[in-house]
Structure formats: structure tokens, C-alpha cells
N, C-alpha and C positions, 0 to 999 in steps of 0.2 A: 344480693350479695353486697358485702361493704364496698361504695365506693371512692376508688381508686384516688379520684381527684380530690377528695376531701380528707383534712387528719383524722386519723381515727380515735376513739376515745373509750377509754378503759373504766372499769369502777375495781381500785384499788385499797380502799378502805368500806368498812362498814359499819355503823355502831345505833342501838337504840333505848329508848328508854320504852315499855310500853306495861300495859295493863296484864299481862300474861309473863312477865318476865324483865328484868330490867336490862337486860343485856343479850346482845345478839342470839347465842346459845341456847340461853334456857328459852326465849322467846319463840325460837324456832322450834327444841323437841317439846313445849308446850301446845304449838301450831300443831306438827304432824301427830300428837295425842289426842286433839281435840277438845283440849281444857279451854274455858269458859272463864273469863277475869273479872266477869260482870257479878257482883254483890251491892250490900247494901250501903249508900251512902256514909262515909265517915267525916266529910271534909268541912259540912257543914249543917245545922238542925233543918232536918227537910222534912218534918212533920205537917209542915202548912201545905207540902205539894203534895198534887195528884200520885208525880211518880215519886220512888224512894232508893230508885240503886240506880247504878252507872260501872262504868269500867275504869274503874279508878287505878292509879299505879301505887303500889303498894312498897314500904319499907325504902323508900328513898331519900336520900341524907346529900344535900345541896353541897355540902361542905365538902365532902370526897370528892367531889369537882372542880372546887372554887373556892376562894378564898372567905371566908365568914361575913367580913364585910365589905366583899363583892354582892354574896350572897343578899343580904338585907337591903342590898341597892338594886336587885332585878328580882322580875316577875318570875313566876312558876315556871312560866315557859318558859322562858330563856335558860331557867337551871336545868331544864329539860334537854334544850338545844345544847349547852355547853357540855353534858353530862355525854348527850351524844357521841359528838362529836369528839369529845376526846376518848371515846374508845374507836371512833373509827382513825385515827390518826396512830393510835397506838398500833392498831393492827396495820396499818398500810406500812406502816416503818417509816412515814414521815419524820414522831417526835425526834430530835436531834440529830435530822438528816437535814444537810444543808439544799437548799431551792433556791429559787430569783424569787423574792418578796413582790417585786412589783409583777410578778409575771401568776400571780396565785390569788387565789379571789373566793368570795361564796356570795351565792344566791343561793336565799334560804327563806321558806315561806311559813305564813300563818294566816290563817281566815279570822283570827278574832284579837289575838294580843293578851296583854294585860290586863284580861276583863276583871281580873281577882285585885287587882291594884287600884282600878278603877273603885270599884267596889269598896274597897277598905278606906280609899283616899275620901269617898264621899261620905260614907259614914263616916268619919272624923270632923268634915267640914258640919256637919248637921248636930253630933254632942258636943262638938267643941270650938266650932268655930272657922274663919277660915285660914286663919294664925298658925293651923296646927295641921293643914295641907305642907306633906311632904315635899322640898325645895327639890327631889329627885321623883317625882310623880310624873313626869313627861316621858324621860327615861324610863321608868316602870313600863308606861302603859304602850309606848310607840310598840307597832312590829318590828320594826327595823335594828329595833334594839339587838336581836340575837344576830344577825351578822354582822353587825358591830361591832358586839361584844366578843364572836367567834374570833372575829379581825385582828382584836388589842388581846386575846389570849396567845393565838396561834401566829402572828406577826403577818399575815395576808394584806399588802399594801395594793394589788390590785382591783379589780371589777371587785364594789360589793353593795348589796342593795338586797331590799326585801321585796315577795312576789305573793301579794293579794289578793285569789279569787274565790274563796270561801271553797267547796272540798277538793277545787283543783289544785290549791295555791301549792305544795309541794311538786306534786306534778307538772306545773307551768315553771317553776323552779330548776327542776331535774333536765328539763326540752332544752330551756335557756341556757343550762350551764356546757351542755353540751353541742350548744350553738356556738358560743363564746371561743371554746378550743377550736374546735372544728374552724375556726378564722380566724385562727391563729393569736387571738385576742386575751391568753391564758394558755398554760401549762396546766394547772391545777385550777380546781375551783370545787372547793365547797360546799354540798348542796343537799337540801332536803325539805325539814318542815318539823315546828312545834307547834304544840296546842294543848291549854291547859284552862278548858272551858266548864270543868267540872264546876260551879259554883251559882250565887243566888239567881242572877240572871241569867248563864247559860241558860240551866237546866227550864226555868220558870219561862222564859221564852221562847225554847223551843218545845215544852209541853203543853204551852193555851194552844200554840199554832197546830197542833195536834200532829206532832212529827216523832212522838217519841215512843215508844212500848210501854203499856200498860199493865203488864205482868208481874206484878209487886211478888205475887206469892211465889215465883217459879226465876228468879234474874237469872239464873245457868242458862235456861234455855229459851230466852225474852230475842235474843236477837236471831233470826229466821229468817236470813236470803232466802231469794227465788222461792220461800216455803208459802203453802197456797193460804194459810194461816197467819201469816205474818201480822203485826199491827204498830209499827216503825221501829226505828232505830234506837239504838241503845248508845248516850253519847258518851266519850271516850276522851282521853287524854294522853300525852307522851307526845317522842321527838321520836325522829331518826335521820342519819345524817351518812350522805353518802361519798365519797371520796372521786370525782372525776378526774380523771388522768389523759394525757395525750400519748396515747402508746407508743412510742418509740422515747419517751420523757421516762415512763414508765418502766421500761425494757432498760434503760442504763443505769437506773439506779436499783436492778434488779427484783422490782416489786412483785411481789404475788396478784396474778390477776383473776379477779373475780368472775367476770364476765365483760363484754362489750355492749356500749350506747349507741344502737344502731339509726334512729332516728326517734321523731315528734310528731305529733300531730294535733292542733287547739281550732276550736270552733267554738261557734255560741248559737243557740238558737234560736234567739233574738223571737222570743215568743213569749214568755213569761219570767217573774224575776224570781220565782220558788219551784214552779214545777216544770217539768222536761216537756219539751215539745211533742204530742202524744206518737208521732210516728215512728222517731229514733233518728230521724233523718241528720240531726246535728254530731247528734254521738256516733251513728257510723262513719260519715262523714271524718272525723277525728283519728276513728280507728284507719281508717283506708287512708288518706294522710299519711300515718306515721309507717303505715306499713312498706307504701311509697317512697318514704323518705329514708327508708332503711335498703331497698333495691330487694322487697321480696314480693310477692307476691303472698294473698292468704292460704292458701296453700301449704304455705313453709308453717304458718304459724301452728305451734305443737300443742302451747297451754296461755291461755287468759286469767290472769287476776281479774277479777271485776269490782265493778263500784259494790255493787251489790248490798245496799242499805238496811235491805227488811225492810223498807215500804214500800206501800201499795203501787207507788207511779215509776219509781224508778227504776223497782225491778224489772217488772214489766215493761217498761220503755226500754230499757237493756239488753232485755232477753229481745226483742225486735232490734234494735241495731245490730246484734253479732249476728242475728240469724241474715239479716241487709247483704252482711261483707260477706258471711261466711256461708249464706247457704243454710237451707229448710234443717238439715240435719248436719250443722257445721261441726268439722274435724276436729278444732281445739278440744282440749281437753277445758272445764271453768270450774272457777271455784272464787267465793267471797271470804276471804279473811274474817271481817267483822261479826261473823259468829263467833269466833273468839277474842277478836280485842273491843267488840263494837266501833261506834263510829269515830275516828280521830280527828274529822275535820279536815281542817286545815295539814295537818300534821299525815293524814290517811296514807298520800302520795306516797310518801316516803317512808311510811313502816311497810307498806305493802310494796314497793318498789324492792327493797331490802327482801320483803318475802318473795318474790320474785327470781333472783339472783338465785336465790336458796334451793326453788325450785328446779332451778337449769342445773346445778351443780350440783347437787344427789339426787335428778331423775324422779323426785319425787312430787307429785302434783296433793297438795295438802286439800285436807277437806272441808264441805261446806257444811259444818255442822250444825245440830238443832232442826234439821230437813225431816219432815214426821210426815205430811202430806204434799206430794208435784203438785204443782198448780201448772193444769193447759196453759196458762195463757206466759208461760216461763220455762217453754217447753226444749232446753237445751240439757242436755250433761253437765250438769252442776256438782259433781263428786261427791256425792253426798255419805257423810256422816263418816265416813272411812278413807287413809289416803289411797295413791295410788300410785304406783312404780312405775316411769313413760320415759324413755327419753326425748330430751327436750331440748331442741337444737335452738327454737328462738319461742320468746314467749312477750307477748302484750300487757303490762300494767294500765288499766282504765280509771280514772275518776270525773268525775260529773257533779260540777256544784251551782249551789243557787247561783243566780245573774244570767243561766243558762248556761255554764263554760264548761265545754268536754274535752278533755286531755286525755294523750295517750302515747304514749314510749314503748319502744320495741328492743330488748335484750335480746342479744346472742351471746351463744356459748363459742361459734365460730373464730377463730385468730389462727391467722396463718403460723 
């Protein structure tokens, strides 16, 4: 149970950009239908590569968030992030509600940045010279750039900084923000994750490293959690941005609350710098932490978001750490998002975080779709291909990125 001696902290806002839907909403009855965002590359000539689709976000227009020549002065992601962001602001009721500026902050993460600004800035230096490298290319390409930029939209003069660990970095984002309140060091704060890695380099170096789906003919159904067929990830793009609140901060200026940030839990497995430590021992580890740091026991926990990639090593290292904390035949209900938005990276943390929330508050545990054949060795309830109606008093968001780093936060629907 929440405790007592610590401040409590609320998620009051919500807002996303993602592959399946640009906005909270559609994103969600997309999730619990089972649609598939994965097609065929548009963003750039990907004839020379192996693979040819991704989970690209579709019909989005930078300028409905920002001003045009903000716009042309930041990367993809950050119009991702800010795009965010200002629909979770709009829904918490912050926009044009008075706060302490210096008491309001975000931590807000990304695994890769500007890799598209990199990209264009060096091609320029190579047809034309280095004359003709953009005087705003630093600003492009930094991470730090989107809660910076969130900072000088939203007027946030407190804590802000960005949070780097490749597919935890939202995740270690979401722990952090909710450390911050909880000592009192913040009223609000800001927090989540973009990523907009769709492009020459992403895709080209994480397909030699042989981490991506090979399914050209079939993208709807390339991305395969826990499925014994799988042949990796499908990579992904989009923001989502979550609204941290200090509940009694929350309660007087009469906000709508989402759900509660009950605890964190970060580990590394300090084994390998791409793949998981083959036991699970870092990532259960992580889980039992946060469950800890929430005052529940596993026991309580109802439904797990999972990393759940569609590759060979993570799955299966995954499906061993839940079975760790939880037991040969653990109670949660699981289910991997990434069948339908595929992989977001850096950004994952936090559309799945969001999906999460979603889950405690309509009872409904979304499914893991594109599941055609179990595989033993992923041998938990992964909801497959249909949702399912649970009440769900407290649920675990997990991610797990290269460097080793395993994250994980624990939501309750609980509030006195």
C-alpha cells in the first residue's frame, strides 16, 4: 500500500503521438482492436536495405503544435515530444491554470535524438561543404533538446534534464520524476520520452546487427511477442508525455486523476552491452524493486505491460524474470504492446506507460497480438491476439534496453 511517509504522486495528464494513432484515443481503441501501424517505409528510399517497413507515424503536421519556425529549428522528435505534450497539458487542465514555475520541471527521455538532423546536416557538409552546416545543428541533434524546448513552450523553470538509456530511457524518466515529487523537490514534472529513429541509420544499423524483422511480404504481422516464430523487432517512432502530479497539489486545483505512481525499480546486468543477461536475474531484480518500493507485494500485481520486443533473447529472458518474481504459473495478466506500435525505443517507456494507465482504468488488459504459435520457452499468459476484461487494481510497466538497464514502475488505481 502507498506509503504514508512519502508524497504521493498522481498522473494527471496524458498525451501521445504514436504509429497506431496520433492521439491518446484513437491510440488506445486501435490498441484494444488489434491494428497493426507497421507498413511500408515512406520517409525515406529504402530500396538498398534488407528490410522495408517500420511503424512509422502517419499524417502528422508539426505546425498544429508549434510555431513553423520553431518547427524548422527542431528534430522530429522533439515535434513528437512537444506535440505530446501539449495534449497532455490540455487534458490535465494545466493550459492557463496558474502553478509555481519554479516548482514544475520535466524529465523526458530519448535513446537516440536527432539522428535525422544528424543525417541531413552531414549530408550537406559532403555536397556542399562545411559553410552550409546549419548554425542550429547542436540544437537539432542534442536529446536534451525536448525538455528544453517543453520548458520555454510550457514556462517549467524547475528540475529539467534529459534521461539516456536506450529502451529504458523513458522509463528511468517516468522513476525519476516521481522521485523528485515524492522529496518534495517538484509539484509537477513533466515526463515521458520521444523517438524518431525511423531513418538511414537507424533502420541500416539495427538491421546488419540482425535485430530487426525480416518479413517484407507480411509488415501487419512481422512484430510477434513471446510468439515461438518470431525474428525481431519492428522499429517504431512517436512520443508520449505523461503529466506527474503531487496529489494533494492535484486535489486543489481539482484535477482529474488518472491513476497513481506507486514506485521504480532500475538495475543493469552488467553482462553484456546488447543482449540480456541470459538468466533474467537483472530484470527480475528491477521488477521486485519496484514492486517493493510501491509497499505491495507480487501478489497484488493484476497485469504487466512487457518489454516484449519479438526477439529471440529478450523475450525469452523476460518470460524468465516474471516467472522469477511471479512464480512457475504467475498471476498477472501480460501482454506486449509492440505488436502494434512495434518498437519505440527510447520513447517505448512512455507510450506504454500511458498504455498502462489505460489498462487500470477500463479493466481492460489489451492484447498481444500477431501470436500464431507459444513457444515453451515463453511460457506465461501473454493475452494473446484478443483483449480481456480484468480488474486491475495495480499493474507493472517493464522495459529493458541495450547497456543492460532494466526498468520498471508500478501504477495503482488505489487513492484514498
Amino acid at each position: 500500500m502507498p506509503d504514508a511517509s512519502k508524497r504521493r504522486v498522481v498522473v494527471t495528464g496524458m498525451g501521445c503521438v504514436t504509429p497506431v494513432g496520433n492521439d491518446m484515443d484513437s491510440a488506445w481503441k486501435a490498441i484494444v482492436a488489434g491494428e497493426s501501424g507497421a507498413d511500408v517505409i515512406t520517409l525515406f528510399d529504402h530500396s538498398a536495405f534488407d528490410v522495408h517497413f517500420a511503424n512509422e507515424v502517419k499524417n502528422f503536421e508539426a505546425t498544429k503544435f508549434m510555431d513553423p519556425k520553431e518547427a524548422k529549428r527542431a528534430d522530429r522528435f522533439v515535434h513528437f515530444a512537444l506535440a505530446a505534450t501539449r495534449m497532455a497539458f490540455e487534458q490535465s487542465g494545466l493550459l492557463g491554470c496558474k502553478f509555481d514555475s519554479e516548482r514544475a520541471g520535466c524529465v523526458y527521455g530519448s535513446g537516440i535524438g536527432g539522428i535525422m538532423s544528424i543525417e541531413e546536416q552531414y549530408m550537406r557538409y559532403v555536397k556542399k561543404g562545411p559553410r552550409r552546416i546549419s548554425p542550429f545543428t547542436i540544437p537539432l541533434l542534442m536529446i536534451n533538446a525536448a525538455p528544453g524546448q517543453i520548458a520555454i513552450d510550457f514556462g517549467l523553470r524547475g528540475i529539467n534534464y534529459g534521461t539516456v538509456s536506450a529502451c529504458s530511457s523513458a522509463t528511468h524518466a517516468i522513476g525519476l520524476a516521481l522521485r523528485h515529487i515524492q522529496r518534495d523537490e517538484a509539484d509537477i514534472i513533466v515526463t515521458g520520452g520521444s523517438e524518431a529513429a525511423i531513418s538511414i541509420l537507424g533502420l541500416g544499423a539495427f538491421a546488419t546487427m540482425g535485430a530487426l524483422s525480416t518479413r517484407n511480404d507480411d509488415p501487419k504481422t512481422s512484430s510477434r511477442p513471446f510468439d515461438k516464430d518470431r525474428d525481431g523487432f519492428v522499429i517504431g517512432e512517436g512520443a508520449g508525455t505523461v503529466i506527474c502530479e503531487e496529489l494533494e497539489h492535484a486535489k486543489r486545483r481539482g484535477a482529474f486523476i488518472h491513476a497513481e505512481i506507486l514506485g521504480y525499480g532500475f538495475t543493469d546486468d552488467a553482462y553484456h552491452i546488447t543482449a540480456p543477461e541470459e538468466t533474467g536475474d537483472g530484470a527480475a531484480r528491477a521488477f521486485s524493486k519496484a514492486i517493493s518500493d510501491s509497499g505491495l507485494t507480487p501478489d497484488d500485481i493484476d497485469y504487466i505491460n512487457a518489454h516484449g520486443t519479438s526477439t529471440l533473447y529478450n523475450d525469452r529472458t523476460e518470460a524468465l524474470a516474471i516467472k522469477k518474481v511471479f512464480g512457475s504459473e504467475p498471476k498477472p495478466a501480460v501482454s506486449s504492446t509492440k505488436g502494434h506500435t512495434g518498437h519505440l525505443l527510447g520513447a517505448a517507456g512512455a507510450i506504454e506507460a500511458i498504455f498502462t494507465v489505460l489498462a487500470i482504468r477500463n479493466g481492460i488488459v489489451p492484447p498481444t497480438i500477431n501470436h500464431f504459435t507459444d513457444d515453451p520457452e515463453c511460457d506465461i499468459d501473454v493475452t494473446p491476439n484478443t483483449p480481456k476484461q480484468r480488474d486491475i487494481r495495480y499493474a507493472l510497466s517493464n522495459n529493458l534496453g541495450f547497456g543492460g538497464h532494466n526498468a520498471a514502475i508500478c501504477f495503482g488505481r488505489s487513492l484514498d
